[in-house]
C-alpha positions as CSV (number, residue, x, y, z in Angstrom):
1,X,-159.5,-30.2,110.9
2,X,-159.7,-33.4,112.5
3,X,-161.4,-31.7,116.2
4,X,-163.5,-29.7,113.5
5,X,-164.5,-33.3,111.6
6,X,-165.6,-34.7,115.2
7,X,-167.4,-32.2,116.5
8,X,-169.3,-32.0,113.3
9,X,-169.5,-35.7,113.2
10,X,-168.2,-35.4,109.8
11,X,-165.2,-36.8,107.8
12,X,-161.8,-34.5,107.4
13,X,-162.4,-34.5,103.4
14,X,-166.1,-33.0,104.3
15,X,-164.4,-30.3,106.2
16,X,-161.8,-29.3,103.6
17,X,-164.5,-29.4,101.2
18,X,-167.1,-27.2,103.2
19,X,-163.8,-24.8,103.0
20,X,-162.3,-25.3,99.9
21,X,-165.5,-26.3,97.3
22,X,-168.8,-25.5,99.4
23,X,-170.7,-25.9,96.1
24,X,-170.2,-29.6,96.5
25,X,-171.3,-30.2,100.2
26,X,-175.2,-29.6,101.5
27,X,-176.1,-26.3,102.9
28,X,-176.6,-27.7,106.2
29,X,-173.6,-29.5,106.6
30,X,-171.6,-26.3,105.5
31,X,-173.6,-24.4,107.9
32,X,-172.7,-27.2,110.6
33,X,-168.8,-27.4,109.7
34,X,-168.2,-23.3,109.9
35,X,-170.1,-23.2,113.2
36,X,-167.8,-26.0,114.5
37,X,-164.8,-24.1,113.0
38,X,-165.9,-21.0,114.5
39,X,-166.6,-22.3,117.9
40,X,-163.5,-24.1,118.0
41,X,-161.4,-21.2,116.8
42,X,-160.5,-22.9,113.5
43,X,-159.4,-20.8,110.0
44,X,-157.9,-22.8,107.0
45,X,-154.1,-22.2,106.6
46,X,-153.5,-20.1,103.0
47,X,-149.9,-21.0,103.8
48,X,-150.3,-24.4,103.8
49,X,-152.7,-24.7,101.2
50,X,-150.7,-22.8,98.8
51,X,-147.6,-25.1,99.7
52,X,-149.6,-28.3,99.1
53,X,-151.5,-26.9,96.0
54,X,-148.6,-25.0,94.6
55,X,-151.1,-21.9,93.6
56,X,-150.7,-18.8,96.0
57,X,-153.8,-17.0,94.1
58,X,-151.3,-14.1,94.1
59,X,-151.1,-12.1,90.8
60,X,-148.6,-9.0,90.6
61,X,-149.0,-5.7,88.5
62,X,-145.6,-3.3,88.0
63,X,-146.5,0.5,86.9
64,X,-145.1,3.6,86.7
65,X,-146.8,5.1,89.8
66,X,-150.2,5.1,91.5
67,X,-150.1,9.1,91.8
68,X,-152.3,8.7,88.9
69,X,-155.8,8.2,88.4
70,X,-155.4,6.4,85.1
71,X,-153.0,3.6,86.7
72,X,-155.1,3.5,89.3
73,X,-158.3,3.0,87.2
74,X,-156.6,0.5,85.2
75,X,-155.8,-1.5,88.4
76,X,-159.1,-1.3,90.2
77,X,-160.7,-3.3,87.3
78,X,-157.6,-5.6,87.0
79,X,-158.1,-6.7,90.6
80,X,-161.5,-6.4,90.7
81,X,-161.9,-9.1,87.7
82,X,-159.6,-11.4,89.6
83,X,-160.8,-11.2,92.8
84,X,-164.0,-12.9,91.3
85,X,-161.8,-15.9,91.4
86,X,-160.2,-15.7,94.5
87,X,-157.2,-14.0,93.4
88,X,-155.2,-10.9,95.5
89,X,-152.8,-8.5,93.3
90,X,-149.8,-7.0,94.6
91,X,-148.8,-3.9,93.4
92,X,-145.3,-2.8,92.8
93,X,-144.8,0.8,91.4
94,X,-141.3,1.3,89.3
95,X,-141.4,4.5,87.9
96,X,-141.4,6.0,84.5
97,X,-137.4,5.0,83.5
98,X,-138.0,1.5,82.6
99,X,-134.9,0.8,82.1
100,X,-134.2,-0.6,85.6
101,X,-137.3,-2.0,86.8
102,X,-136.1,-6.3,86.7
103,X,-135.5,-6.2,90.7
104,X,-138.9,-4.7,91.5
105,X,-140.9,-7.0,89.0
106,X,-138.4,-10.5,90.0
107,X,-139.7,-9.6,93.7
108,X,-143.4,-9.9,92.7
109,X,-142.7,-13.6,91.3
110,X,-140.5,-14.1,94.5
111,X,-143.6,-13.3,97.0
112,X,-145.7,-15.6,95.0
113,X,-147.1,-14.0,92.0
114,X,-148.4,-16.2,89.0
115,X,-148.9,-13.5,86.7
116,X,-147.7,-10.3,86.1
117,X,-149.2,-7.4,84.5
118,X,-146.7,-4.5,83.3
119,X,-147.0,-0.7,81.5
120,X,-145.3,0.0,78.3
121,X,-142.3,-1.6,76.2
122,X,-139.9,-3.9,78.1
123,X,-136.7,-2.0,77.8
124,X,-134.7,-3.4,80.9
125,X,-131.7,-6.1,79.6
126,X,-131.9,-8.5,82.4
127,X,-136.3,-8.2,82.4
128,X,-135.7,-9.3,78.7
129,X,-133.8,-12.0,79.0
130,X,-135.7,-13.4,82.0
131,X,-139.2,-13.0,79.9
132,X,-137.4,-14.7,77.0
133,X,-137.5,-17.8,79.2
134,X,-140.9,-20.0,79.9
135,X,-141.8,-18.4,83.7
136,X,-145.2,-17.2,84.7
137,X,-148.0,-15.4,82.3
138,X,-147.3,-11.8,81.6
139,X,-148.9,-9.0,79.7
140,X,-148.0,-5.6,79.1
141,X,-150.6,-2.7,78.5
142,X,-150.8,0.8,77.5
143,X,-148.2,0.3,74.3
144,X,-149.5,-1.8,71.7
145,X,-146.3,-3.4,70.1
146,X,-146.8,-6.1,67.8
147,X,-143.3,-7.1,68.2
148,X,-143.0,-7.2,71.8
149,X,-141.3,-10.6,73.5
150,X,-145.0,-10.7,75.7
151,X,-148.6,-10.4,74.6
152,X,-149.7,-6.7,74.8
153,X,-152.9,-5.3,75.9
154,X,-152.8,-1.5,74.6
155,X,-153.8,1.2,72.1
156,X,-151.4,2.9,69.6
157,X,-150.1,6.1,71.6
158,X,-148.6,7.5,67.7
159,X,-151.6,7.3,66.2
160,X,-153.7,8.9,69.4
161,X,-151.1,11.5,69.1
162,X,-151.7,12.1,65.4
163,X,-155.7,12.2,65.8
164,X,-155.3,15.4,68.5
165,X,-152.9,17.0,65.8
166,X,-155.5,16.8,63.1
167,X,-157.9,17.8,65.1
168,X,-155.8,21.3,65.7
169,X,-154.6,21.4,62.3
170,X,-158.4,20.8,60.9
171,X,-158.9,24.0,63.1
172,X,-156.6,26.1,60.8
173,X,-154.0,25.8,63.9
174,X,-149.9,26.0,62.3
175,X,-147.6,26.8,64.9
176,X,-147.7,23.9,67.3
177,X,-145.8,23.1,70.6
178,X,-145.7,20.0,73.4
179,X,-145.5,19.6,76.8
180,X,-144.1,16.1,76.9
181,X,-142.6,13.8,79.4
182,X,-139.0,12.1,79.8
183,X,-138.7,10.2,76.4
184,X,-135.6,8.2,78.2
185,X,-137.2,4.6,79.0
186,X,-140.7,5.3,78.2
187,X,-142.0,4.0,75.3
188,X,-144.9,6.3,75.4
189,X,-143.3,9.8,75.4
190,X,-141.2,8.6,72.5
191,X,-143.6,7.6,70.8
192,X,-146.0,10.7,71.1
193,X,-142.9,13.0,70.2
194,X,-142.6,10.8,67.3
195,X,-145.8,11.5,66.2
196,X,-145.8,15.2,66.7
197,X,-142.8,16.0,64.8
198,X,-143.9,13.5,62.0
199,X,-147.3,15.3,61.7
200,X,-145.4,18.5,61.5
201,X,-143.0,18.0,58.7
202,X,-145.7,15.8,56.6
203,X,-148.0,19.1,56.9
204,X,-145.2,21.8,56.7
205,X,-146.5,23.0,59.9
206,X,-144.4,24.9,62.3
207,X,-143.0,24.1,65.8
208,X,-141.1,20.7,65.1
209,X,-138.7,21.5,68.1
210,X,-141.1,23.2,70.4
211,X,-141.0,20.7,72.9
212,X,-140.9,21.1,76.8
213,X,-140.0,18.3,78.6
214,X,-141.0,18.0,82.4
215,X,-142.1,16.1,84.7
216,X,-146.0,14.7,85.5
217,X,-147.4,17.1,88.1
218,X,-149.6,20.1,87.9
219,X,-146.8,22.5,89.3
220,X,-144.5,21.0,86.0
221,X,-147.8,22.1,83.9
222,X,-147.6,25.4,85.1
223,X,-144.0,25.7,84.4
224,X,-143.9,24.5,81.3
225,X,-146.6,27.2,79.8
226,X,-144.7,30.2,81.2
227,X,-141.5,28.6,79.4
228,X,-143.4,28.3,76.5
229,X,-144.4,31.5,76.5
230,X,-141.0,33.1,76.6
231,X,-139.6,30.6,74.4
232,X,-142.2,30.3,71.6
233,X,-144.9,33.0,72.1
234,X,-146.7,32.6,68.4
235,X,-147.7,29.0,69.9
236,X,-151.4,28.9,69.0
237,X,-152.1,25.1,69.8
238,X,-150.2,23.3,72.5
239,X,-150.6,19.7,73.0
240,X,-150.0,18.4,76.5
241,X,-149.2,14.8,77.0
242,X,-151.0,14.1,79.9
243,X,-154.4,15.3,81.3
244,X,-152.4,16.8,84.6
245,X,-149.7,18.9,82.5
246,X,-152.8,20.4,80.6
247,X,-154.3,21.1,84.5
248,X,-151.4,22.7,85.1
249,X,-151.0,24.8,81.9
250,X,-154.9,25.8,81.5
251,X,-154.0,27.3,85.3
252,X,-151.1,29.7,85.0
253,X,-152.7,30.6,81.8
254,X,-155.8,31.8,83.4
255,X,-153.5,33.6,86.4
256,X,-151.3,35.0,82.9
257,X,-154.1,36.7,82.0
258,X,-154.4,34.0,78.6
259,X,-157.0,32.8,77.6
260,X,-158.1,29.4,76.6
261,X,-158.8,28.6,73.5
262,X,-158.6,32.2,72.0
263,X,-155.3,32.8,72.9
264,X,-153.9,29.0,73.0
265,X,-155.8,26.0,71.9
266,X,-154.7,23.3,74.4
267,X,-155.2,19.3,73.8
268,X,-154.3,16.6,76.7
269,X,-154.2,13.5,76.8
270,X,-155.8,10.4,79.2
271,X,-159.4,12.2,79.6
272,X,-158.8,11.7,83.8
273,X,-162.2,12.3,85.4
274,X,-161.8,16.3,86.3
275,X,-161.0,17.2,82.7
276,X,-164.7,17.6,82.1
277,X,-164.5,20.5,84.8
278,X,-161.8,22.0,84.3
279,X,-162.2,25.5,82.8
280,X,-162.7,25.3,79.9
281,X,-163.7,21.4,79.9
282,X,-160.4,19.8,78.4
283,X,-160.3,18.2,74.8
284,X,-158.2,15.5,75.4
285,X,-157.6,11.9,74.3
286,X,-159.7,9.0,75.8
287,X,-157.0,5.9,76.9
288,X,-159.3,2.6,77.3
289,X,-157.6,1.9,81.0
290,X,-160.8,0.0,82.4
291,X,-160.5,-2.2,79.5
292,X,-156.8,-2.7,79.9
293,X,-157.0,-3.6,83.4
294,X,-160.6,-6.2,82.8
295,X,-158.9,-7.7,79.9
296,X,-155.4,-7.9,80.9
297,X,-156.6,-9.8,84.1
298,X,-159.0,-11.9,81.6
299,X,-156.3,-13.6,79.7
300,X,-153.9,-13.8,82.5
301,X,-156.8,-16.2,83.9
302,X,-157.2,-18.2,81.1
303,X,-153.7,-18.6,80.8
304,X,-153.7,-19.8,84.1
305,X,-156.5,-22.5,84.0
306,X,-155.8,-23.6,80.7
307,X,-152.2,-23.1,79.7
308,X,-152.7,-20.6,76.1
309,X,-150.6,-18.0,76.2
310,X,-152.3,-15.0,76.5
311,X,-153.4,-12.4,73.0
312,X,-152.3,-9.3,71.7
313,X,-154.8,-7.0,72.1
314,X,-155.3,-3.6,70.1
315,X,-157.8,-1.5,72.1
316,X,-159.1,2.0,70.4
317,X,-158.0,5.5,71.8
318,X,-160.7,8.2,70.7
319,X,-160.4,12.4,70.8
320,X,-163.0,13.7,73.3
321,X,-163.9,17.3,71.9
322,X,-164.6,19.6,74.7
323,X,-164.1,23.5,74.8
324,X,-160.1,24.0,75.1
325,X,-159.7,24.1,71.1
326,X,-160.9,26.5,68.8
327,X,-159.6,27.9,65.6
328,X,-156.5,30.4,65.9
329,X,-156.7,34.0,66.7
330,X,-156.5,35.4,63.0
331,X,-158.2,32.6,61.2
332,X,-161.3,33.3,63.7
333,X,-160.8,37.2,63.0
334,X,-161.2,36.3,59.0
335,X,-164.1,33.5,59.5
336,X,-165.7,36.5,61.5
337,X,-165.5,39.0,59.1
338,X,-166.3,36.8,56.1
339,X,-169.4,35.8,58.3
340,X,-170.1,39.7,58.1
C-alpha cells in the first residue's frame, strides 16, 4: 500500500479507501490508485482485512442435499441477496437425518461463517445446546415452528398437506395412499404423514396406513407405484411427497399401462419447474423457496448490521391445479350418466 500511495502521490488511508469505500474518494483518484495497484501488481489481502476487521463476509447455509432444484432455488436467491453486500455463502449439505448434522454445521462457523441458514426442525442434541447459547445469527427455513429455539423462515408443511387432500376428497376421491419420505429426523415427512392420516380419520376416508416410504429419486417413484399397486390396488388418489416421487410414479404408470388421472389421481408436492411438462402437467403443491432463500438472507443482514435478532416468518404454500387429478373412476361413470 505504501509503493501503491507513492506512486499515486497519494496517502496510505486514500489507497485503502479507493479499495475499501470508493464512494468516498474522487473518480479520478480511484481511477489513479487501481492503475498504480495494477501496474505494481498490488490486490488488497481479504485475509488480513478480515483479521483486522474481524468480519470474513462469509455466511454458511446447511441443507439436506443440492440434488434438488428446490434447495437449489432456495440458495441461488439466498446468495444472490447477499452477494449485494459483499457477502460469499458456503454451502454444506447434511442430508435428510438431521439428527447428526452438529459437526457439518460447527465447521461452517469454524471457516468463518457469520450466519447460518439451516432446513427444517433442529433435532440434533449437541446443535441444540450449541444454538441455545448467544453465537452467530441463524435461521431455519422450510418448517415453520413457532416454538423453535431459532427464528424460522417457512410455510406449514401439515396444512399444505391437508389443502392437496381436500382437494382429492372435494373430487369425490376415498381410498387414499402416500409415497412419503424417511419420517426419522425430518421434520417434514412427519409432519406430512401427520396430516394425511389426520385428514383420513376426521373424514372416515380409507387408506390411513397406505403409506410407502422410500427414498427421493425418480427410480424410488417408480418403485413405490408398482408396490402400491400390489399392495393397495383400489388406490384411486395417491399423494406423493415430493415433485420427483410423483415423476417417478406418473412414469411406470404410463409404462403399466395406467392411466393418469382416470385410473389414479396423483398430487406432488414442491411444484419443481418440469412438473408443468410432465404428462399429464402435475397438480402439486407450490413451496415459496425463492422467498425463503431472499428473506432468510434479509434478516440474517439486518441482524448483522444492527444486532436484532432475526423474525419468524410464516410464508404461504398454495395447490397449483394442473391435469394429474380428476374425480375417481365410478363417481365419473355416475356424473357421466347423470349428465345423460
Amino acid at each position: 500500500m505504501f509503493d501503491v500511495a507513492r506512486e499515486a502521490g497519494v496517502s496510505v488511508a486514500t489507497v485503502s479507501r479507493a479499495f475499501n469505500l470508493p464512494d468516498v474518494v474522487s473518480e479520478d483518484v480511484r481511477r489513479r490508485v487501481l492503475a498504480t495497484a495494477q501496474r505494481l501488481g498490488y490486490a488488497a489481502n481479504p485475509a488480513a482485512k478480515a483479521l483486522r476487521s474481524r468480519k470474513t463476509h462469509i455466511v454458511g447455509a446447511a441443507i439436506p442435499t443440492l440434488d434438488y432444484a428446490i434447495f437449489a432455488k432456495m440458495i441461488n436467491h439466498f446468495q444472490d441477496a447477499f452477494a449485494q453486500h459483499g457477502y460469499i455463502t458456503i454451502v454444506a449439505t447434511t442430508g435428510f437425518e438431521h439428527a447428526n448434522v452438529f459437526e457439518k454445521i460447527k465447521t461452517l462457523v469454524d471457516r468463518g461463517a457469520e450466519a447460518l441458514l439451516l432446513v427444517g426442525a433442529i433435532e440434533d442434541p449437541a446443535l441444540v445446546r450449541y444454538l441455545k447459547e448467544p453465537h452467530i445469527p441463524v435461521v431455519t427455513t422450510y418448517s415453520y415452528i413457532p416454538e423453535e429455539i431459532v427464528p424460522c423462515i417457512g410455510f406449514d408443511n401439515y396444512a399444505a398437506t391437508q389443502s392437496a387432500m381436500e382437494y382429492l376428497a372435494d373430487l369425490g376421491h376415498r381410498r387414499f395412499a402416500m409415497i412419503a419420505g424417511s419420517p426419522k429426523g425430518s421434520d417434514r415427512q412427519r409432519t406430512r404423514i401427520a396430516a394425511y392420516r389426520d385428514f383420513i380419520g376426521e373424514r372416515k376416508l380409507e387408506g390411513e396406513e397406505n403409506i410407502i416410504i422410500r427414498d427421493f429419486t425418480i427410480r424410488d417413484g417408480a418403485e413405490a407405484m408398482r408396490a402400491l399397486l400390489d399392495k393397495y390396488p383400489d388406490t384411486t388418489a395417491l399423494v406423493c411427497n415430493t415433485d420427483v416421487v410423483a415423476f417417478g410414479a406418473l412414469s411406470e404408470s404410463r409404462r403399466l399401462g395406467i392411466r393418469i388421472p382416470q385410473d389414479i389421481s396423483v398430487v406432488g408436492f414442491d411444484d419443481a419447474e418440469y412438473a408443468a411438462q410432465l404428462d399429464p402437467p402435475l397438480t402439486t403443491i407450490a413451496v415459496p423457496a425463492e422467498e425463503m432463500g431472499r428473506l432468510s438472507a434479509e434478516m440474517l443482514h439486518m441482524s448483522l448490521s444492527t444486532g436484532d435478532s432475526p423474525r419468524f416468518v410464516r410464508l404461504d404454500s398454495h395447490l397449483i391445479v394442473r391435469k394429474s387429478a380428476c374425480p375417481p373412476r365410478g363417481l365419473k361413470q355416475l356424473r357421466l350418466a347423470s349428465a345423460v
